[in-house]
Structure formats: structure tokens, C-alpha cells
C-alpha positions in Angstrom: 24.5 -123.1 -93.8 22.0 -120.4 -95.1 22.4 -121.8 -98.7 22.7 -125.4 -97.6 18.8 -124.7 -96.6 17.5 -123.6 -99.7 19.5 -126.1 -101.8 18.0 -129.0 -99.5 14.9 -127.7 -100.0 14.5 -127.1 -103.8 16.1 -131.0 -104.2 13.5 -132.5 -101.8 10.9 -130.4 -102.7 11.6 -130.7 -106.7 11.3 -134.4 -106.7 8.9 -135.6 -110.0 5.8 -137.4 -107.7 5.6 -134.5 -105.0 2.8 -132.7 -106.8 0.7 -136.0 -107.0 1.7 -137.3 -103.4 1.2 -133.7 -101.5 -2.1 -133.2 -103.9 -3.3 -136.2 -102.1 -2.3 -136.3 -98.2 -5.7 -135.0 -96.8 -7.0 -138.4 -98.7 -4.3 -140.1 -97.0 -3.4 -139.1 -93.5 -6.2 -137.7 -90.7 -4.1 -135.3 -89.5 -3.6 -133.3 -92.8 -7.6 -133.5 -92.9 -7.6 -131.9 -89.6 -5.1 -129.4 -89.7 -6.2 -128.5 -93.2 -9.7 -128.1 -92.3 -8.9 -125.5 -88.9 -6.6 -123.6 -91.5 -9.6 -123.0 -93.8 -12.4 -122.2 -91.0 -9.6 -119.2 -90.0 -8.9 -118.2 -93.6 -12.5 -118.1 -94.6 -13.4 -115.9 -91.4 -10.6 -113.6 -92.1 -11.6 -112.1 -95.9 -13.8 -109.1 -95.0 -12.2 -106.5 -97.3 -9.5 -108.9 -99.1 -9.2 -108.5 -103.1 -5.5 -109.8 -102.9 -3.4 -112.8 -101.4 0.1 -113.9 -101.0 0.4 -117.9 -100.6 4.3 -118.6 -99.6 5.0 -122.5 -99.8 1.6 -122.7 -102.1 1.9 -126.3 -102.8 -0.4 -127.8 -104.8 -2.8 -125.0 -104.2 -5.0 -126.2 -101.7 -5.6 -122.8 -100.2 -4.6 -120.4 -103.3 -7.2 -122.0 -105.5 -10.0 -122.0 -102.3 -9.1 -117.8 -102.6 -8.9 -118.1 -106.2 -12.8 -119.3 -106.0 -13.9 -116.4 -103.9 -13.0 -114.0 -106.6 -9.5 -112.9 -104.3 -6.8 -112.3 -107.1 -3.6 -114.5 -105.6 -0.1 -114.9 -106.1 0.9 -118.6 -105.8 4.6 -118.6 -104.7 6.5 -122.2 -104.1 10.0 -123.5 -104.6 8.4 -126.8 -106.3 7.9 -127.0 -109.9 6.3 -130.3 -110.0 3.7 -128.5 -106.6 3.4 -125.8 -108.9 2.4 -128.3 -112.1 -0.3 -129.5 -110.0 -1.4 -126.4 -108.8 -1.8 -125.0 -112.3 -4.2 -128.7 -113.2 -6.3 -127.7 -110.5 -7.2 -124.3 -111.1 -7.6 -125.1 -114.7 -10.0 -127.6 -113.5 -11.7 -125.4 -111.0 -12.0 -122.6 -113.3 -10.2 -119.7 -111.5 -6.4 -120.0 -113.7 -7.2 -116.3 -114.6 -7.4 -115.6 -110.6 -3.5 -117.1 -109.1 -0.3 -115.7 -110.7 2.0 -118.6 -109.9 5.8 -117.6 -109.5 8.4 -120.5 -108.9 10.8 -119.1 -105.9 12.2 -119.4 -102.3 10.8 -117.5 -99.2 14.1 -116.3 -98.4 14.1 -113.9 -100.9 10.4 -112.0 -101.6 12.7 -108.6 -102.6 10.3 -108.4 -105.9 7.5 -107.5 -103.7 6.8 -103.8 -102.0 5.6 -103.3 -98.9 2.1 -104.0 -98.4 1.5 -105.4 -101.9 -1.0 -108.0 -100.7 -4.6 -107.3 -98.5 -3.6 -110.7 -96.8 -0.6 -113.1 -97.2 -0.6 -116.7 -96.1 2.3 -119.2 -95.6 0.8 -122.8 -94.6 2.4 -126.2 -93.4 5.5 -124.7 -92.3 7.6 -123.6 -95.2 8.8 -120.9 -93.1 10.6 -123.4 -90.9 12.4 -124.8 -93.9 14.3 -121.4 -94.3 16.6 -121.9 -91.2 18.4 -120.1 -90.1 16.5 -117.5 -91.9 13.8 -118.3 -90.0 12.7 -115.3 -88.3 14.0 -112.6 -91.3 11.5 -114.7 -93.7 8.6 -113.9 -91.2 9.5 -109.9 -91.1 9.6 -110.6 -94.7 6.1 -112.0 -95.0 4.8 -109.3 -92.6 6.4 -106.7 -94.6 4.9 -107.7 -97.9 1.1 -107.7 -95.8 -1.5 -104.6 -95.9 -3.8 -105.4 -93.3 -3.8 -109.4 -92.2 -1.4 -112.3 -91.8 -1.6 -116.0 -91.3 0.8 -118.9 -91.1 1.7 -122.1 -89.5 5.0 -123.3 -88.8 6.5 -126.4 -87.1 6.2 -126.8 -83.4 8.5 -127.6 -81.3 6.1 -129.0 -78.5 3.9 -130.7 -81.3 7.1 -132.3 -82.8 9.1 -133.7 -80.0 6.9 -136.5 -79.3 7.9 -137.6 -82.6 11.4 -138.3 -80.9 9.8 -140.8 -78.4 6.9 -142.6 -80.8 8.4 -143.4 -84.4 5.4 -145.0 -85.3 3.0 -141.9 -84.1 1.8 -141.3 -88.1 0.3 -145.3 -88.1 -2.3 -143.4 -85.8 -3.4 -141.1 -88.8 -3.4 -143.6 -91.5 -7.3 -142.8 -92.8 -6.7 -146.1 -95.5 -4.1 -148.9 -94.9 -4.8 -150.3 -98.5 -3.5 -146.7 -100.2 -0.6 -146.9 -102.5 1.1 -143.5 -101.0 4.6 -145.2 -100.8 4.5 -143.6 -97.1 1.6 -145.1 -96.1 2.8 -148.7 -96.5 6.3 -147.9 -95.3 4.3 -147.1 -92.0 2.7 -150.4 -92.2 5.1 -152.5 -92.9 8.1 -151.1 -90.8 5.9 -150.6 -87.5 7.3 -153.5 -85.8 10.5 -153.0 -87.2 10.9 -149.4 -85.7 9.0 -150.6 -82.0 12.1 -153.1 -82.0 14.7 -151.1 -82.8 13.3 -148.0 -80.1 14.9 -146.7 -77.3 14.4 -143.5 -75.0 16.8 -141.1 -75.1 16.2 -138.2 -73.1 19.2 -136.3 -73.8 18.1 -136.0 -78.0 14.9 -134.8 -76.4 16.4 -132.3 -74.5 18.8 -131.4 -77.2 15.5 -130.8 -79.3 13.9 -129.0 -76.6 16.4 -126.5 -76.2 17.6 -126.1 -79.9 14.2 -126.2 -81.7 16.3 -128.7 -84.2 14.9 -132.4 -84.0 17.5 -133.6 -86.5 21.3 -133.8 -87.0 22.0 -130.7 -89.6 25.9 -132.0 -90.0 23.5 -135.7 -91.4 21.4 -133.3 -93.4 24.1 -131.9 -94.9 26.4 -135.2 -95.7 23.4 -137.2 -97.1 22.6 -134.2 -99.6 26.3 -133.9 -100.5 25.9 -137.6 -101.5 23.2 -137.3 -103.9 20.3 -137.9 -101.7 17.3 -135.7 -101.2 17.1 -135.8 -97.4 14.4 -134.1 -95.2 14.1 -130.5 -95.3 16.4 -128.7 -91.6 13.2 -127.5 -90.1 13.3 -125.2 -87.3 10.9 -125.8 -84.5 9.2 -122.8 -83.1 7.6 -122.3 -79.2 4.4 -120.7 -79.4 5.5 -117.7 -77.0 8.4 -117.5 -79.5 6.4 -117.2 -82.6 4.2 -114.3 -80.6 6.9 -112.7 -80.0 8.3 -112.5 -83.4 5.5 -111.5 -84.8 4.9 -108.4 -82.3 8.3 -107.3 -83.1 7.7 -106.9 -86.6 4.5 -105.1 -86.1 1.3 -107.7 -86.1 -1.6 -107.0 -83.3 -4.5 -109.3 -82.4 -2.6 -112.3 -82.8 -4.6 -115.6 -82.1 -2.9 -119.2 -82.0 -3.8 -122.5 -82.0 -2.1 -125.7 -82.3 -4.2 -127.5 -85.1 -4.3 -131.7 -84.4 -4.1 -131.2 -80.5 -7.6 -132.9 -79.9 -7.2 -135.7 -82.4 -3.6 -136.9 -81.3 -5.8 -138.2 -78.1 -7.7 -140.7 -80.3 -6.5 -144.0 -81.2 -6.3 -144.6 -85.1 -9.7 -146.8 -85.2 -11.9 -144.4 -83.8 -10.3 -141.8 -85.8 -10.6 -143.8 -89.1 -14.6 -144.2 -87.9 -15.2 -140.8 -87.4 -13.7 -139.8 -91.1 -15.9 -142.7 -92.2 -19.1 -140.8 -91.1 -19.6 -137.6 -93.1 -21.8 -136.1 -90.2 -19.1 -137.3 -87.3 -16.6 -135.9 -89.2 -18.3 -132.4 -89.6 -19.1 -132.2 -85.9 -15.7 -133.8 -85.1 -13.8 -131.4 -87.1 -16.1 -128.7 -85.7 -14.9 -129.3 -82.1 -11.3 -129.6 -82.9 -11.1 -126.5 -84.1 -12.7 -124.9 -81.0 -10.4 -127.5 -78.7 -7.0 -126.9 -80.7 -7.8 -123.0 -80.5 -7.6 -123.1 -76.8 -4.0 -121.4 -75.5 -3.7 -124.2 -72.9 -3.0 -126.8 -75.6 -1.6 -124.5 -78.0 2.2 -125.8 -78.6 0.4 -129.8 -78.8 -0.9 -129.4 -82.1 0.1 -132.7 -84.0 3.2 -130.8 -85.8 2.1 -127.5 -86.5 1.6 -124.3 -85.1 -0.6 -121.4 -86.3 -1.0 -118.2 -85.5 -2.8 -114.9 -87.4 -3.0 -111.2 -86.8 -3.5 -108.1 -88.2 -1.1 -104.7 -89.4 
């Protein structure tokens, strides 16, 4: 199982187009734009006394090269080549290549690293959930490698589940319907395919629930075994769960907030207004990071959970 994890990863992840398509999601989907923007108002008030970074599950760079431009020296770590590629354009655009080290590997194993080898370390968009069952032993991991602050976001289970009962919920985030991401227009065009072919079953809910696993690992498994690149497992984290982790292996001060919470209320043409209007969308974005910071509506973040703290 452990290796099955990693394998389906590095296929799905190592797919020729992923840098260009993930490069491009916050152009493409509102709730990218929105969780994306709450990561960076946290990271951004969380650099006093930061010279080095850790970014695990760097992507195309969106938060490695942002560090990069503050003068913060940072090591871009990701299982995806073609993420990586991209990551390397950018910086070379932005001017800051001699700021990121960029090392191709997989969070389950950061033994090259001491403890406390980076001021901060980061892991965004829930790479951490894509090392089940190594789940929690990646976070210690993480922690371990961090001198004074930590901050990731993983998937979440309460953010996630509604998935289960609305397979057309990401139609609601579509910021362009006339964008060529291959996803988009999937959306579009089998919306009233998937409406028809719905059903509500409460006892894959409560599977999910209880399990934190949304899909069918023995599927996974099969459809990689075949040749395919399936979805990354993904293990679905509570938010009481993640606290707790995180205590165990040390972290204090922990804040979380369940970025998207606020927006998932708002029906996709207001929300495709509001990006429209550059000072809606500043004092919209503005607000949902104070809203999705609340603890009440913590675990209803679209599908992510984040949480930060200090050693």
C-alpha cells in the first residue's frame, strides 16, 4: 500500500501538461484564487526572522518563487518534473533562479535534511494527504526539518464530503466557461450528464466520514495496474485531527482555517462578478480570509484545510 501511494502519485503527477495546467488554475477556477490568496496573506505575515524555506509539494512555484522575491533562500521540493520545469521558467522569469534550489523527490522520504535545517517550511494544496498511509509520519517529518515556523494545508474531510453529494460542485468555481483547460469544459459539457446519472448514497458518505478515504483504494490500485494515471489516494484530515497531530510532534500557537468556506455560499455568477471587479475582488478576498479563519467554519473550507504554528 505504502508504495502503491508514491507510485500513483509520481504517474499522475509526472504527466507532460501538468506544469502548464497547474501553472494556470488560479486563472481558471475561483476557488484556487481564493484559497491561494488566504495562503499568501498567512505566509506573508509569518516572515519576521525567516532567511530560509522548505516548499514540499512546490508545484509550479507559486509560493517558492513569492519567498524567492523577498530575498528568503528556498528549497523547492516536488515529485513532478514537468511542475518543476515550470517552476524553473518562472523564477528565470521573475529573476530570483539564484534564490530556490529545486530537488525532484517524494515527501515520504526528506532523510537528506537535518533537523531544523529550514527558518520555516511550507507544504501547500495537500501533498501531504497524497502520502497515505504515511500521512501523519510525513507531517513529523515536515515538523522535524522546521526551526521556528510551520505551515501547511491538507485535504479536509468536512470540506470534501460534499463532493460525494454534488458532482457538479466545481461548475460553481468556473471563473471562464470559454477556457481551453480540458477540465473546465469537461465540467461544462458533462453537467447534465452527471445531474442524471446522481443518486444519494448515504452509506458512501458515512464510509467517507468515518474513514477519511472518499475513494475506492482497491479502484485506485486496479486502474494504475492497467496503465492509467488515476487520482492520487488522498487522505482526508478533521481539523481536531490535524491539531492534534501537530501538538504531538511539538508545534504551539497553532491557528486553522478552512480556506473557500465563505465562497462555497455564493452561486457561480456572483462569484464570476466579483473576480470581474478588481476592487470587489480585493475586498471580497479580504473578508474571506477573515470569515474562513473563523474555528466555527473551520473543517468547510472548499477542500482544504490549513493550519500554522510555531517550534
Amino acid at each position: 500500500m505504502d508504495d502503491y501511494s508514491k507510485k500513483i502519485s509520481e504517474r499522475m503527477w509526472n504527466q507532460p501538461d501538468k506544469g502548464e495546467l497547474e501553472a494556470e488554475r488560479e486563472q481558471t477556477f475561483i476557488d484556487d484564487i481564493v484559497q491561494k490568496a488566504h495562503i499568501e496573506r498567512e505566509l506573508l505575515q509569518s516572515l519576521d526572522g525567516v532567511e530560509t524555506a522548505f516548499d514540499g509539494g512546490a508545484g509550479c512555484g507559486r509560493f517558492s518563487v513569492l519567498l524567492a522575491k523577498k530575498g528568503i533562500r528556498v528549497t523547492h521540493f516536488d515529485i513532478s518534473q514537468p511542475m518543476i520545469d515550470k517552476a524553473k521558467e518562472i523564477a528565470e522569469r521573475e529573476g530570483v533562479t539564484d534564490k530556490i534550489t529545486f530537488v525532484k523527490g517524494a515527501l515520504e522520504d526528506l532523510s537528506a535534511y537535518s533537523d531544523d535545517s529550514f527558518d520555516l517550511v511550507m507544504s501547500f494544496d495537500s501533498p501531504i494527504s497524497y502520502t497515505y498511509p504515511n500521512q501523519e509520519k510525513v507531517i513529523g517529518e515536515l515538523v522535524r526539518i522546521a526551526r521556528k515556523r510551520i505551515l501547511i494545508s491538507v485535504s479536509s474531510r468536512l470540506g470534501s464530503l460534499p463532493y460525494l453529494a454534488n458532482p457538479i460542485q466545481k461548475n460553481q468555481f468556473i471563473l471562464d466557461k470559454n477556457s481551453k483547460d480540458p477540465w473546465v469544459q469537461w465540467c461544462l459539457t458533462a453537467r447534465e450528464q452527471m445531474i442524471e446519472g446522481f443518486a444519494f448514497n448515504k452509506d458512501n458518505l458515512l464510509k467517507a466520514y468515518d474513514s477519511g478515504l472518499l475513494d475506492n483504494i482497491e479502484d485506485t490500485k486496479k486502474a494504475y495496474d492497467q496503465g492509467d494515471a488515476p487520482w492520487c489516494i488522498s487522505y482526508h484530515f478533521m481539523p481536531d485531527e490535524l491539531e492534534s497531530i501537530l501538538k504531538k510532534f511539538g508545534v504551539k500557537d497553532i491557528k486553522m482555517a478552512g480556506p473557500g468556506a465563505f465562497a462555497r455560499t455564493i452561486p457561480n455568477e456572483l462569484l464570476v462578478k466579483i473576480m470581474n471587479d478588481p476592487e470587489q475582488r480585493e475586498a471580497f478576498l479580504e473578508f474571506c480570509h477573515m470569515y474562513d479563519s473563523n474555528p466555527y467554519v473551520c473543517g468547510m473550507g472548499k477542500d482544504n484545510l490549513f493550519a500554522k504554528g510555531i517550534l
